[in-house]
Residue, then its C-alpha position, 0 to 999 in steps of 0.5 A: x373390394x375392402x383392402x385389410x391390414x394383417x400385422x403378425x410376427x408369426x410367418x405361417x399365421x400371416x401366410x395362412x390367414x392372407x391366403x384365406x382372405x384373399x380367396x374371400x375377396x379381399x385385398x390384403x396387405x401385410x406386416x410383421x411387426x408394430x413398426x412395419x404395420x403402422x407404415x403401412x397404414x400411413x401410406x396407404x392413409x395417403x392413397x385412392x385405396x386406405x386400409x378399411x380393416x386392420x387385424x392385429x395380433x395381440x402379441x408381437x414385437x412393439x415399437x423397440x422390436x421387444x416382443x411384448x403382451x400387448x403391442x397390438x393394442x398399442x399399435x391399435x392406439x397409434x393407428x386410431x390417433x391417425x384415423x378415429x374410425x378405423x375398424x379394427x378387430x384384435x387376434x390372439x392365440x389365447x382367450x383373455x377376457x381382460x384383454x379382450x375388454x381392454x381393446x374395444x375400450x382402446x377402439x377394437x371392434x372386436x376380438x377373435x381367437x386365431x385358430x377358426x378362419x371362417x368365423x374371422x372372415x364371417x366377423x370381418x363381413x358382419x362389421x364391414x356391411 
């Protein structure tokens, strides 16, 4: 059962989008910020079950707790120092582009817009088979 990591500051979206995919089989473990997400991602790096796909939300508080534009990608920078391979999917409420050709050149495998969680779950399936 692949195990994700969901970091978003907002509560509803994090509880909406755990429920969807743990309904789908998943085992998902979540965090409201940069410096929360990041610690989760260490310990479970340590233990017979790492995270095998990280959903970060673009805009979120950053490692001072300021909410900031693209904390996310910065936590997806953090994250891909400890492990090269980690599949990683960037979220935004908003459909950028630049931001979205910024995170697959910082490692993001993708980038979804929040909103249609089935085509989230249908891209978490299609990069983890």
């Amino acid at each position: 059962m692949p195990k994700l990591l969901l970091v978003d500051d907002e509560a509803l979206v994090r509880r909406s989008m755990q429920k969807t995919l743990l309904r789908k089989g998943f085992l998902v473990e979540t965090a409201s910020d940069c410096t929360e997400g990041l610690n989760i991602y260490k310990a479970a790096e340590n233990t017979d079950t790492p995270i095998d796909m990280a959903l970060l939300d673009l805009n979120m508080p950053n490692f001072d707790g300021v909410p900031a534009h693209s904390a996310g990608l910065d936590l997806l920078t953090k994250m891909r120092e400890i492990n090269p391979e980690l599949l990683a999917i960037v979220l935004t409420a908003y459909d950028e582009v630049d931001t979205a050709k910024e995170a697959v050149k910082r490692g993001a495998r993708s980038y979804f817009v929040k909103g249609r969680e089935q085509g989230l779950v249908d891209l978490i399936n299609e990069i983890l088979a």
